[in-house]
N, C-alpha and C positions, 0 to 999 in steps of 0.2 A: 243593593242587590237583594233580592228576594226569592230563596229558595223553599221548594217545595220536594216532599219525599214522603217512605214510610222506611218502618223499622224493617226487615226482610230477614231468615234464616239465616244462621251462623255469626250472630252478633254483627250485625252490620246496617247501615242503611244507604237506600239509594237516594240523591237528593240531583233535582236538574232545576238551575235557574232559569227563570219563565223567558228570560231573553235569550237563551243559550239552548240549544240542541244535545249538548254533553254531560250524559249523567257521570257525576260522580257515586264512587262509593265510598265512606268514609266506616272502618275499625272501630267497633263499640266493645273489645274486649276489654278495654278498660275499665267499664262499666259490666262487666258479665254478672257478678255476682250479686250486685244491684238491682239488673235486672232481673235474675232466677229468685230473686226473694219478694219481688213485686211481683211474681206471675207475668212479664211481658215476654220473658225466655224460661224454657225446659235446659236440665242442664244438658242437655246434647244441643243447645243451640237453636231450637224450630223456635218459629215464635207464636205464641200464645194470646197474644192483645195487639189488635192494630195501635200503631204508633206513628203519626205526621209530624216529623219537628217540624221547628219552624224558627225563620231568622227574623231575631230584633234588630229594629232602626240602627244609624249609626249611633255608636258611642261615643264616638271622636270624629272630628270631620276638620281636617289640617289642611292648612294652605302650604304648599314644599315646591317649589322649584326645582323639577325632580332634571331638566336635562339641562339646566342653568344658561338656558334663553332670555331669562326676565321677568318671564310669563308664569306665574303661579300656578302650577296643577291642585288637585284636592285629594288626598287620602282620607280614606275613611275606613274604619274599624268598627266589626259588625262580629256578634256571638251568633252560632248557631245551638240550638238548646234539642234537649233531645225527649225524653219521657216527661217533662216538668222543666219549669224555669231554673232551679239550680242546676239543669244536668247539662250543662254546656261541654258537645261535643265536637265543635269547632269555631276557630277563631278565624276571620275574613279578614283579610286587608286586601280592599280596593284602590285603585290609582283612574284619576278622571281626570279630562281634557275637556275645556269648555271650545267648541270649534263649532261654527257656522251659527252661531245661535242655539245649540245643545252643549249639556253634558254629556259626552262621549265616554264609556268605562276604556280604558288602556291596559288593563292588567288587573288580574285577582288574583292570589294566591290564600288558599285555606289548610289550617293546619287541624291535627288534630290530637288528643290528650294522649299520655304513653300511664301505664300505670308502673309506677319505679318502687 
């Protein structure tokens, strides 16, 4: 999957995968403070520096038999990185179906960092 975005007001960003119609918005207050010390955020949230994350290749790419037909599906696990490469602001897990001669996506779910 390959998503594309920018950083937007109030610690956030909007990201829509290029085969997908649906933005998400994913919670950067985790990173707030990070951000206001790099000048990408004011502390009231506006933002100050355009910001594109952007998702790296799979990291993991597993064969699982996810509805125990026989037939192997492919999971695959993918970082979304936010202001630089260590600022990983969400984690992807993909589920694919090879069907008619394609890889078919079945399901993505994306999480994203809590600051504890």
């Amino acid at each position: 999957m390959n998503f594309e975005g920018k950083f937007v007001n109030g610690f956030k960003a909007e990201l829509q995968e290029a085969n997908f119609k649906k933005v998400i918005t994913i919670d950067l207050s985790a990173f707030k403070e990070l951000y206001i010390e790099s000048k990408i955020y004011d502390s009231n949230g506006k933002i100050l520096e355009k910001v594109e994350p952007w998702t790296d290749p799979f990291s993991v790419l597993e064969p699982i038999d996810i509805d125990g037909d026989g037939v192997y599906e492919l999971k695959g696990f993918q970082a979304i990185s936010g202001a630089f490469h260590a600022n990983r602001i969400s984690d992807l897990i993909s589920l694919w179906k090879y069907e008619n001669g394609k890889w078919k996506i079945k399901e993505a779910k994306y999480s994203t960092t809590l600051d504890l």
